[in-house]
C-alpha positions as CSV (number, residue, x, y, z in Angstrom):
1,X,17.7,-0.6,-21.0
2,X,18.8,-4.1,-21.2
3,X,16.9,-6.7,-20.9
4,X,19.1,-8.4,-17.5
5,X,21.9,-6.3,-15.8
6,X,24.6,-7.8,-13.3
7,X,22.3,-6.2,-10.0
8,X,18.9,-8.0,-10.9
9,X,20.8,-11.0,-9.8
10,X,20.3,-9.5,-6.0
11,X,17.3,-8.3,-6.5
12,X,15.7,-11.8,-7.6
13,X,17.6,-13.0,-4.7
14,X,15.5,-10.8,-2.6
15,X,11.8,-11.0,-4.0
16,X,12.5,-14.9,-4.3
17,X,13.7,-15.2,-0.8
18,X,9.7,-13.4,-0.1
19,X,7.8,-15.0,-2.5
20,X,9.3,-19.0,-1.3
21,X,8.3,-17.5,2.2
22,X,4.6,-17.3,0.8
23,X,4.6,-20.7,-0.6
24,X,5.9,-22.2,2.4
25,X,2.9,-20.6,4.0
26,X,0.6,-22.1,1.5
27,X,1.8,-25.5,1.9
28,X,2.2,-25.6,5.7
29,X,-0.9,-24.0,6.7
30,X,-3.3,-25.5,3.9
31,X,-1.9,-28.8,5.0
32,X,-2.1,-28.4,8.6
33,X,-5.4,-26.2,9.0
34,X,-7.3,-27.2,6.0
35,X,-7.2,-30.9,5.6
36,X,-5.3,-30.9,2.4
37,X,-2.8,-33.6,3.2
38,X,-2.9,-37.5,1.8
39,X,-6.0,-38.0,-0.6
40,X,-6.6,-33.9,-0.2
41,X,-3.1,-33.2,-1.1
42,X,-3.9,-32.8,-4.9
43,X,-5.6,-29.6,-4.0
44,X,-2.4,-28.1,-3.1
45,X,0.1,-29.4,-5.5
46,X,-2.2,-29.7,-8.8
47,X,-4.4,-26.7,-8.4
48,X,-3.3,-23.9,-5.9
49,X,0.3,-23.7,-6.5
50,X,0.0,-24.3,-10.1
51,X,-2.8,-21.4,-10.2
52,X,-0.5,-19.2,-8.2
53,X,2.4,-19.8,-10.8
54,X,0.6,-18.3,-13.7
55,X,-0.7,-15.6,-12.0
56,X,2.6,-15.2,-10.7
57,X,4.2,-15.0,-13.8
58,X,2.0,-12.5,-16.0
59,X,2.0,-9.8,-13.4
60,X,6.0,-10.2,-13.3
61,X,6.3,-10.2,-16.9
62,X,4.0,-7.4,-17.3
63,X,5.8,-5.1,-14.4
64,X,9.3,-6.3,-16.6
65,X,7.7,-5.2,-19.7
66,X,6.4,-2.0,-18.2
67,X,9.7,-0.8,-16.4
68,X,11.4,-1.1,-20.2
69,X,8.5,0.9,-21.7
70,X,9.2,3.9,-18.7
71,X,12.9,3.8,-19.9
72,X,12.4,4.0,-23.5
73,X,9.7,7.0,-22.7
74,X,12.1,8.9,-20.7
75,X,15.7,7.3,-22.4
76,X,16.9,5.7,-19.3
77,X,18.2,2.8,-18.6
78,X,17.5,2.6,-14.8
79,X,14.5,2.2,-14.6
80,X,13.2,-0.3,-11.4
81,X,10.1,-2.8,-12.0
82,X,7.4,-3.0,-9.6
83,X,7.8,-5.9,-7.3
84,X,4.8,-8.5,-7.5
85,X,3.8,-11.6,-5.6
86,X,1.4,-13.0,-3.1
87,X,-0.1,-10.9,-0.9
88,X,0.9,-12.4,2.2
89,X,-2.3,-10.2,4.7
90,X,-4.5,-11.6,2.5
91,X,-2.6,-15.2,2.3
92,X,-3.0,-15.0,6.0
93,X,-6.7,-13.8,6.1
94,X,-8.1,-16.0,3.6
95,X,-6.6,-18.9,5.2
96,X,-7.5,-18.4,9.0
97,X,-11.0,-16.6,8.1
98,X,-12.2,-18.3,5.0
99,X,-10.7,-21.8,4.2
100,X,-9.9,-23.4,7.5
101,X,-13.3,-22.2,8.9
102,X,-15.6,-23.9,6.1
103,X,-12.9,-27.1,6.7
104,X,-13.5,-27.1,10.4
105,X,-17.6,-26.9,9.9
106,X,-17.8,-29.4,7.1
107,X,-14.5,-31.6,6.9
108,X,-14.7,-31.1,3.3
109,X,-11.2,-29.8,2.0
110,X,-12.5,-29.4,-1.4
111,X,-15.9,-27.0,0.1
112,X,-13.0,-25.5,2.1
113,X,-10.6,-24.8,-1.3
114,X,-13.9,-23.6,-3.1
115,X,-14.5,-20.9,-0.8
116,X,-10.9,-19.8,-1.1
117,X,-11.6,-19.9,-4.8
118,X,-14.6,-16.9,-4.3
119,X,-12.7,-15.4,-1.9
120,X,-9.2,-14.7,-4.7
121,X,-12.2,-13.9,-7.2
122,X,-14.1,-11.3,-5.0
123,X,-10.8,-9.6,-4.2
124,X,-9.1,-9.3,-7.3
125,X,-12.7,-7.7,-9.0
126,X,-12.4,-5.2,-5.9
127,X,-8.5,-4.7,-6.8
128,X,-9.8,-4.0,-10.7
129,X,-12.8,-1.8,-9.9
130,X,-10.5,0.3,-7.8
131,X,-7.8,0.9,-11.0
132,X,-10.4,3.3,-12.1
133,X,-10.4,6.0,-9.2
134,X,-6.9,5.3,-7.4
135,X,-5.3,7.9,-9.2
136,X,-7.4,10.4,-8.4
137,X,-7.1,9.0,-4.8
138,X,-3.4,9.4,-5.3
139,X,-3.6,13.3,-6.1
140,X,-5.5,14.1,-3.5
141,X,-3.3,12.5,-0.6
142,X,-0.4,14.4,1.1
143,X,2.6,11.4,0.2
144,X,3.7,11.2,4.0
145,X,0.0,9.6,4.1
146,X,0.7,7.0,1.6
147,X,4.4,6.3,2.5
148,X,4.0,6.4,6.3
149,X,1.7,3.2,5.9
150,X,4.5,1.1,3.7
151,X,7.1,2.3,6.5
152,X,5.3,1.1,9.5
153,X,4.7,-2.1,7.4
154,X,8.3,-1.9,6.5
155,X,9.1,-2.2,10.4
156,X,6.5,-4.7,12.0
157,X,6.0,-7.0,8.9
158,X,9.4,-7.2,7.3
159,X,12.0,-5.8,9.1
160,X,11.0,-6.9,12.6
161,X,10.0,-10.5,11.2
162,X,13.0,-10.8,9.9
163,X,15.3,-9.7,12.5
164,X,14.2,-12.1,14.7
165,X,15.0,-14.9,12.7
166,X,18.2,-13.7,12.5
167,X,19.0,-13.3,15.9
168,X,17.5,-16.8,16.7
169,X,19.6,-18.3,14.3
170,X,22.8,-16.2,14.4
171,X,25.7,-18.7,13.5
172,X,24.0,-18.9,9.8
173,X,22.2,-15.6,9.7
174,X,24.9,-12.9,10.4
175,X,27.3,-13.7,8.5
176,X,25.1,-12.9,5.3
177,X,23.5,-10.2,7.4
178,X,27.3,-8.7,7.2
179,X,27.6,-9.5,3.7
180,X,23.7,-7.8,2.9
181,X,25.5,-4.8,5.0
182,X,29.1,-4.1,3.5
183,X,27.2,-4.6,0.4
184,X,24.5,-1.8,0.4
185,X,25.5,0.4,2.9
186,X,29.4,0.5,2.4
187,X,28.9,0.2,-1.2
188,X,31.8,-2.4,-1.6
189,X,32.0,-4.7,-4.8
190,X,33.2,-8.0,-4.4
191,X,35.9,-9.7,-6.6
192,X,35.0,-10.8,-10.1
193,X,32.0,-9.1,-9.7
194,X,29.7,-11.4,-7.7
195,X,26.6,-9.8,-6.8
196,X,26.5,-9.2,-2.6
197,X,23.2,-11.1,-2.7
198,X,24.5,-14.0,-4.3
199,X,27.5,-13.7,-2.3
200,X,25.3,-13.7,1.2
201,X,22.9,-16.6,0.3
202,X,26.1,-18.8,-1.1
203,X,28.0,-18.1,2.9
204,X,24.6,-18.5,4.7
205,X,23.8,-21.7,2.8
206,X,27.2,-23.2,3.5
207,X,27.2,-22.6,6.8
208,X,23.9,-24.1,7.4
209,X,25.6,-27.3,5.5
210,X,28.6,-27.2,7.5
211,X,28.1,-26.2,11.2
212,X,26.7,-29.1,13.2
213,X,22.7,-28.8,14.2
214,X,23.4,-28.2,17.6
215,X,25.2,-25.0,16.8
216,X,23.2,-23.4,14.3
217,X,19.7,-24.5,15.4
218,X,18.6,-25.7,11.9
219,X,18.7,-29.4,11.1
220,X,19.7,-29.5,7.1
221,X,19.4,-33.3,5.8
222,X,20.4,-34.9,3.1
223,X,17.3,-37.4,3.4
224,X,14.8,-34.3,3.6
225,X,16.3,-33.3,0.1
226,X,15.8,-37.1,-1.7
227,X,12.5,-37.2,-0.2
228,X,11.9,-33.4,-1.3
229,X,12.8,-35.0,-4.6
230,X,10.6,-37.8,-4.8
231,X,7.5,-35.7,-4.7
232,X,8.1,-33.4,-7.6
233,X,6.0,-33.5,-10.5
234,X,5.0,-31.8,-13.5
235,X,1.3,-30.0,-13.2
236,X,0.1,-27.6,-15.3
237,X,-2.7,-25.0,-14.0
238,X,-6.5,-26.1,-14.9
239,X,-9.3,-24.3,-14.9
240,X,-11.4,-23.6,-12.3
241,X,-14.4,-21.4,-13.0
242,X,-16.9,-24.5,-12.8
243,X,-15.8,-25.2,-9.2
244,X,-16.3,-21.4,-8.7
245,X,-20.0,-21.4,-10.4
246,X,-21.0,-24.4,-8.1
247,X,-20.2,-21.8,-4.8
248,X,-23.1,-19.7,-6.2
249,X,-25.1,-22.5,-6.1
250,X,-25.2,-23.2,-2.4
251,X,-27.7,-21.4,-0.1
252,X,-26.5,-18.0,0.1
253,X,-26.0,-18.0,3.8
254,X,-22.8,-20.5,3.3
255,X,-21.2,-18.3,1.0
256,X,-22.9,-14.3,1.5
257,X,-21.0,-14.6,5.2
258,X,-17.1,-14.4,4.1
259,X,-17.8,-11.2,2.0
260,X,-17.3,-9.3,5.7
261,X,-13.5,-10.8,5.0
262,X,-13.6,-10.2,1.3
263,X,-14.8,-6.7,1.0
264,X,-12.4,-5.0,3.7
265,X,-9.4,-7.4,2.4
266,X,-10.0,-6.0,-1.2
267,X,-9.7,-2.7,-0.4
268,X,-6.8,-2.8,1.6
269,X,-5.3,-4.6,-1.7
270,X,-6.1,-1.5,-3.5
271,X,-4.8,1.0,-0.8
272,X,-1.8,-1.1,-0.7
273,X,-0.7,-0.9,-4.2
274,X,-1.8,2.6,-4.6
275,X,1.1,3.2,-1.7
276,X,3.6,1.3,-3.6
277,X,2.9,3.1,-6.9
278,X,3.5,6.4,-4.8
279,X,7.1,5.0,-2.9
280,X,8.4,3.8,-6.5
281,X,7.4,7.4,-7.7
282,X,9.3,9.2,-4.8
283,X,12.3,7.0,-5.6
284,X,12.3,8.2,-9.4
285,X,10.5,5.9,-11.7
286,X,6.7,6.8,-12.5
287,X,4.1,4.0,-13.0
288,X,1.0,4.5,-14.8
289,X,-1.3,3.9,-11.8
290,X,-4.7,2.9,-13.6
291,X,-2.7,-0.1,-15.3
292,X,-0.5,-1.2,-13.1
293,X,-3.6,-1.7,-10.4
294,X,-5.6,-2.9,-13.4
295,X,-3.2,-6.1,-13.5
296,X,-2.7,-6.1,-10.2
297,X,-6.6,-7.1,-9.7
298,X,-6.2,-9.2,-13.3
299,X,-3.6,-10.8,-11.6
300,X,-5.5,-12.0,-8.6
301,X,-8.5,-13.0,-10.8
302,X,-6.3,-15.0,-13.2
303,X,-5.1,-16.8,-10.0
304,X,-9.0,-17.6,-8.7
305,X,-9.7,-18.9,-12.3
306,X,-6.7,-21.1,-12.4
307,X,-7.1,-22.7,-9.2
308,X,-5.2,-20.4,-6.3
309,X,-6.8,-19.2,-3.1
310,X,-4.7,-16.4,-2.6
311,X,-4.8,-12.7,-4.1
312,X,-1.2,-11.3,-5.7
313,X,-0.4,-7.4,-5.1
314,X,2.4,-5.5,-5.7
315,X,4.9,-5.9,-3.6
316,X,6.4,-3.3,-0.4
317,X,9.8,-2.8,-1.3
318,X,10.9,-0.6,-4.6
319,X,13.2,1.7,-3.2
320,X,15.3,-1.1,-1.8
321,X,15.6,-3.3,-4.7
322,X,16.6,0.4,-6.8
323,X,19.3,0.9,-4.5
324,X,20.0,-2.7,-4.9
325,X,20.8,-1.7,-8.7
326,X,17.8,-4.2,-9.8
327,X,16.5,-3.3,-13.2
328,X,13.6,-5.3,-14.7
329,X,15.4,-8.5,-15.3
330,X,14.9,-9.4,-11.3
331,X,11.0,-9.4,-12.0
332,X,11.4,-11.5,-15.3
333,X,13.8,-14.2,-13.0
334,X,11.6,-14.7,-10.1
335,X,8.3,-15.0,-12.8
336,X,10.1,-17.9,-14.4
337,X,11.9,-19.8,-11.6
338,X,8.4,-19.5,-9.1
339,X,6.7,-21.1,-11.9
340,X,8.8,-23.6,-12.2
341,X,8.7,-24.8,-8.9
342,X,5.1,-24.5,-8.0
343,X,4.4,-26.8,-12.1
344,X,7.0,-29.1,-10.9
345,X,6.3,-29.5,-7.2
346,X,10.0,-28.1,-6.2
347,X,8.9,-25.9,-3.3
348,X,10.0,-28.3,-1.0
349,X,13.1,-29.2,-2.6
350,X,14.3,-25.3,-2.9
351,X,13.7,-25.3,1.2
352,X,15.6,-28.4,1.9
353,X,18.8,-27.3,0.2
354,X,18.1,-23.4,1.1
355,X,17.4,-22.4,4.2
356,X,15.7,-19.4,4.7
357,X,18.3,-17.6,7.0
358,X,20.7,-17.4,4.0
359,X,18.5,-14.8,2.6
360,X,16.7,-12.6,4.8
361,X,18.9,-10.3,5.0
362,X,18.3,-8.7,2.0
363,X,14.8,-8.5,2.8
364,X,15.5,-6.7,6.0
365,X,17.4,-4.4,4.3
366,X,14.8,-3.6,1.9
367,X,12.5,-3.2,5.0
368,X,14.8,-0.9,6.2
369,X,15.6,1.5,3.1
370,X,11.7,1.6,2.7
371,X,11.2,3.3,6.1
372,X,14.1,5.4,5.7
373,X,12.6,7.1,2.0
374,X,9.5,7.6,4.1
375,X,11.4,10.5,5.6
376,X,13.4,11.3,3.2
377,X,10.8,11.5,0.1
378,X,8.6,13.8,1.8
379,X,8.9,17.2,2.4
380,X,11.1,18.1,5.9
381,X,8.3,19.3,8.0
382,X,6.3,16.4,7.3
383,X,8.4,14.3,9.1
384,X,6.3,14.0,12.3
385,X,3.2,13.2,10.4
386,X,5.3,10.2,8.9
387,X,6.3,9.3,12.6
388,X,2.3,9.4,13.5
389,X,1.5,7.0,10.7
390,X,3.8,4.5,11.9
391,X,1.7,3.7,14.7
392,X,-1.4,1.8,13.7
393,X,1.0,-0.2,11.3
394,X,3.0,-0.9,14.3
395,X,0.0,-2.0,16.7
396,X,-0.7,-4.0,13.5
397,X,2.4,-6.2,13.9
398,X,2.3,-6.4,18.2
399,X,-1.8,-7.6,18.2
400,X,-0.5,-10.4,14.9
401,X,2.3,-11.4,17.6
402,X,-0.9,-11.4,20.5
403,X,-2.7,-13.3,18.3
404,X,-1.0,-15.5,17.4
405,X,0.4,-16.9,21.1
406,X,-2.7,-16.8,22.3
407,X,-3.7,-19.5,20.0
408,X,-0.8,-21.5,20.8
409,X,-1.1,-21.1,24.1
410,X,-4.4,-23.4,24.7
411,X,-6.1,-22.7,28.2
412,X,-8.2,-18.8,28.3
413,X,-9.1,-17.8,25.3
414,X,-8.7,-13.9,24.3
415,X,-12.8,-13.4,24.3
416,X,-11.9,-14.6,28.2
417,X,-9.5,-11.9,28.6
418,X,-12.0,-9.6,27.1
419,X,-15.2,-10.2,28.0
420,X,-16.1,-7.5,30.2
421,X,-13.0,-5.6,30.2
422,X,-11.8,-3.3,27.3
423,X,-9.3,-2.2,30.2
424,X,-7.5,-5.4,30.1
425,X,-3.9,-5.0,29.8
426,X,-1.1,-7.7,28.7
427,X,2.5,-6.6,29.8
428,X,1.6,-2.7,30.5
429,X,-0.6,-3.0,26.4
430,X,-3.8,-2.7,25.9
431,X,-5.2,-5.6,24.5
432,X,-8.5,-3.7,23.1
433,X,-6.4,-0.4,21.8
434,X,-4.0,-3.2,20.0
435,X,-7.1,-4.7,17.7
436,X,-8.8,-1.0,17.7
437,X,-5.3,0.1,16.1
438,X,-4.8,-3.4,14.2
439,X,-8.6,-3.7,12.5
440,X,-8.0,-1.5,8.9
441,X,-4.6,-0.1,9.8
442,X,-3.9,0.5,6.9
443,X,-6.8,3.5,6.4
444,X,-5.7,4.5,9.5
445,X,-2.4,5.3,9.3
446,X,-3.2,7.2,5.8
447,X,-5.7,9.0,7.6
448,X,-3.5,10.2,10.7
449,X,-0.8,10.8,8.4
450,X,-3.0,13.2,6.4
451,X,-4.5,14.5,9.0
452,X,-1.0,15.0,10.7
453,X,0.6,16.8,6.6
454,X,-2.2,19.2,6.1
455,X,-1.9,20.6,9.9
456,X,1.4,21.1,9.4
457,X,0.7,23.4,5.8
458,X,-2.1,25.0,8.3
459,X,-5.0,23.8,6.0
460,X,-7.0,23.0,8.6
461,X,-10.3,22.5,6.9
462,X,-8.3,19.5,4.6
463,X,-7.3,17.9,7.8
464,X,-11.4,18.2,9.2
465,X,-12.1,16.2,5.4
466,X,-9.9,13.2,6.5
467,X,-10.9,13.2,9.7
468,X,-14.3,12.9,8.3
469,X,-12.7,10.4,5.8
470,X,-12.1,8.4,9.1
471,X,-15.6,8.5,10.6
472,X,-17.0,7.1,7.1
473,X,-14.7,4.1,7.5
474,X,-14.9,3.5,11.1
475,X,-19.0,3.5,10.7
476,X,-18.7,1.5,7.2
477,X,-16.6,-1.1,9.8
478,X,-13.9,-0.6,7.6
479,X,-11.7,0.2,10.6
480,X,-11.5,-0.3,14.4
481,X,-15.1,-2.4,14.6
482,X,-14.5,-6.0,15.2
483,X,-15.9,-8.6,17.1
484,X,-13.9,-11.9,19.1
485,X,-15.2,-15.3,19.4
486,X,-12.7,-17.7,21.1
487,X,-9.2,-16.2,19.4
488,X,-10.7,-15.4,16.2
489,X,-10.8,-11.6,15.7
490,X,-13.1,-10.7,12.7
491,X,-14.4,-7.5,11.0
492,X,-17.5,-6.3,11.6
493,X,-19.1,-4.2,8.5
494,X,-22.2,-2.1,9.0
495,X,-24.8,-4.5,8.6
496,X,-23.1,-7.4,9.2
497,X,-23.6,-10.4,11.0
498,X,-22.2,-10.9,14.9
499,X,-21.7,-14.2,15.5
500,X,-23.6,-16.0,18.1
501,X,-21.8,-15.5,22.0
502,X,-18.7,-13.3,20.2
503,X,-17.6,-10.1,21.7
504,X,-18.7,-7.5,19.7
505,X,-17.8,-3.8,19.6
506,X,-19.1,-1.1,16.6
507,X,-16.2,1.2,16.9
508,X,-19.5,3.8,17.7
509,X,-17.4,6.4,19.9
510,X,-14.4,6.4,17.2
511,X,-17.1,7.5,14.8
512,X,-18.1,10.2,16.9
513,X,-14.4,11.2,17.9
514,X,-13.0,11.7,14.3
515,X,-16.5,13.7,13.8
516,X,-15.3,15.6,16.9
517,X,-11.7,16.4,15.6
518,X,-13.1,17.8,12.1
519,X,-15.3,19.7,14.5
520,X,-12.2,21.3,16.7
521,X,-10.3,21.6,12.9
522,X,-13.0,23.7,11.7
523,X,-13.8,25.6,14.9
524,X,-10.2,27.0,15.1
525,X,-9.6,27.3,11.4
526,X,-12.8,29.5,11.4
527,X,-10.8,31.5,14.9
528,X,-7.5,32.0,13.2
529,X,-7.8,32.3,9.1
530,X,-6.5,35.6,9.7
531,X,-3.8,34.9,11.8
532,X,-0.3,34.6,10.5
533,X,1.4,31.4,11.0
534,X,4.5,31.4,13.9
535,X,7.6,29.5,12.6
């Protein structure tokens, strides 16, 4: 297989177009939540971005290295590398639960960064610990469990996301959306060969250029680039285990508290990737799933020791960047061109000349041909437990969207709308069965999807285990607990601490309903081994 093929050129285009949506994230929210901004500002540009380029680059050059060692095992040459970034949950997470907390108690951006320092660390140890059993995790779960949870994802998180920008910003967005289509879908080559990625971002970037700002709703300046170029400068990544060491020497209390974000976060990571391994599996190529979840969690730990806040995971998306015709040489491309910009401070350069609708709709599409191999990797009959799956991932996405206008809104809080009332509804939704569904969606749609495969193959005392599966995690407060204080919606672990005046609720009934389901599973399987199945 060749090192760089023609079609990696889209594919980069795509897991770019992501990973500059994550840094973007960094620097706006770190800047605006977490007080690093004028004298604070080196945090940002000489430690976390830098830290997130290296660890950004090993885990792309390993995924690169590993897809060629797949072809030369098998003698193919097309063979598709694992997609790998920042996580963007836990990006999210650790900023809103762990960093911009300790900044808002202290006003101490470099406390704040510190904590996001142990926070990376804790989850990428989590992320490495669980290399060791995930494949036997793996064997042991029907794939309509672990592909239903990407396609729900797929939906709310990338597709949906997506397709809102591009209908808010349609004069610059469509026409590469058309582009993205007649490439992928209709198949169509351009002239000279031009990759349809390329092609899109090229029209969606002009347009943004040429139209005036009044028509396409973006506002692309020529004094926004110079001054984008001003403020980049070379920084190479430093080490940062001293600053880590000096957390552990606080009192315990400051720093024991964020493990109920940590722990949960971690394993989520782990679940995550384990699904991925399984979707680029179903669309042909077959990862070793100890190592690539071993540098998955390296990856993440690499980035804590360097100086980033925020964990790296492989990526949703395989199936779309195969179909793409990406090889490995897309995951060698973005390694070296993210870590050029985050060492040289280009990030906001690369979003002055580029805007973001130029691109998105390649990720879209990938959103898309992920939920679609949900269906079609798994066997026929398990297509409604993929379609049961999809829910908590979806609930996910509508209680993100809650959320996040009720903290823009100012005035009740949503521990006002709730306090009292788990009945409360908000447009015909239930605001409490949105965060039930949202907290550790991820274990539950595996779980319902599991629970959903075996019933459907009649092995009725499987289906009693996961549901049993989901009665561990609900009590661990893995899933469903949570508690509210103002508009911050935590987890709530078994043991752990409710904050003073919050809203808290154990998730005790869920317990004793999944107990009740492997009850009924085991009741009737007991009635009716005998009985032959009806078609």
């Amino acid at each position: 297989m060749r090192l760089f093929v023609r079609r990696d050129l889209d594919g980069f285009f795509g897991l770019f177009v992501d990973n500059l949506v994550q840094l973007l994230l960094i620097v706006g929210l770190c800047g605006g939540l977490c007080g690093m901004t004028g004298d604070d500002a080196h945090l940002l540009y000489f430690r976390i971005l830098p830290g997130a380029a290296i660890s950004i680059l090993v885990g792309n050059l390993f995924f690169a290295w590993q897809a060629h060692r797949v072809a030369r095992r098998e003698g193919r040459d097309d063979v598709t590398a694992l997609p790998y970034g920042i996580n963007t949950v836990s990006l999210l997470v650790h900023v809103f639960f762990v960093i911009a907390p300790v900044y808002r108690e202290t006003h101490d951006a470099e406390l704040a960064w510190k904590m996001g320092l142990l926070a990376c660390l804790g989850s990428g140890v989590i992320e490495l610990l669980g290399a060791f059993v995930a494949e036997q995790i793996r064997k042991r779960s029907p794939r309509a469990a672990l592909l239903s949870t990407l396609a729900g994802i797929a939906i709310g998180f990338i597709a949906m996301t997506f397709a809102l920008r591009i209908w808010t910003w349609p004069l610059v967005a469509m026409v590469p959306t058309a582009i993205v289509l007649v490439t992928y879908f209709g198949r169509i080559r351009f002239p000279l060969g031009l990759p349809g990625g390329l092609v899109a971002v090229a029209a969606g970037t002009m347009l943004a250029w040429l139209l005036p700002g009044k028509w396409s709703g973006l506002s692309m300046d020529a004094v926004a680039v110079t001054d984008a170029w001003s403020k980049a400068c070379w920084s190479l990544p430093r080490w940062s285990g001293a600053e880590i060491w000096s957390v552990f020497q606080l009192p315990p209390h400051q720093w024991l508290r964020f493990f109920s974000v940590i722990i949960p976060m971690g394993l989520f990571n782990v679940i995550g990737s384990l699904q991925n391994i399984e979707s680029a599996e179903a669309g042909g190529d077959k990862y070793d799933t100890g190592a690539s979840l071993a540098v998955n969690g390296a990856g993440t730990i690499v980035a804590a020791l360097f100086g980033s806040c925020f964990p790296t995971t492989l990526y949703i998306g395989h199936p779309g960047w195969k179909a793409m015709g990406a090889r490995a040489g897309y995951s060698t491309l973005n390694g070296l061109v993210i870590t050029i910009l985050c060492l040289t401070g280009s990030v906001g350069l690369i979003a002055s000349l580029v805007p973001m609708e130029a691109g998105i709709a390649i990720v879209l599409w990938i959103g898309v041909v992920i939920t679609a191999q949900a269906f079609q990797a798994t066997p026929r009959t398990h297509a409604p437990a993929v379609a049961v799956g999809l829910f908590p991932a979806i609930a996910a996405w509508g209680a993100t969207v809650m959320f996040g206008t009720i903290q823009s809104a100012g005035g009740r809080t949503l521990q006002d709308l709730m306090e009292g009332r788990h009945a409360v509804e908000v447009a015909g939704f239930l605001v409490h069965g949105l965060i039930v569904l949202e907290r550790g969606y991820i274990f539950t749609c595996m779980i319902l999807a599991a629970v959903s495969a075996c019933l459907i193959d009649r092995r009725l005392y499987a289906a009693a285990v996961w549901s049993l599966l989901g009665a561990l995690v609900t009590y661990l407060g893995l899933a469903h607990a949570y508690q509210v204080s103002g508009n911050s919606v935590d987890f709530l672990l078994i043991g752990g601490t409710v904050r003073q005046g919050a809203l808290a609720y154990h998730a005790r009934e869920l317990v004793l309903g999944y107990a009740l389901m492997a009850m009924v599973f085991i009741l009737i399987g007991l009635m009716t081994r005998r009985q032959t199945p009806v078609d």
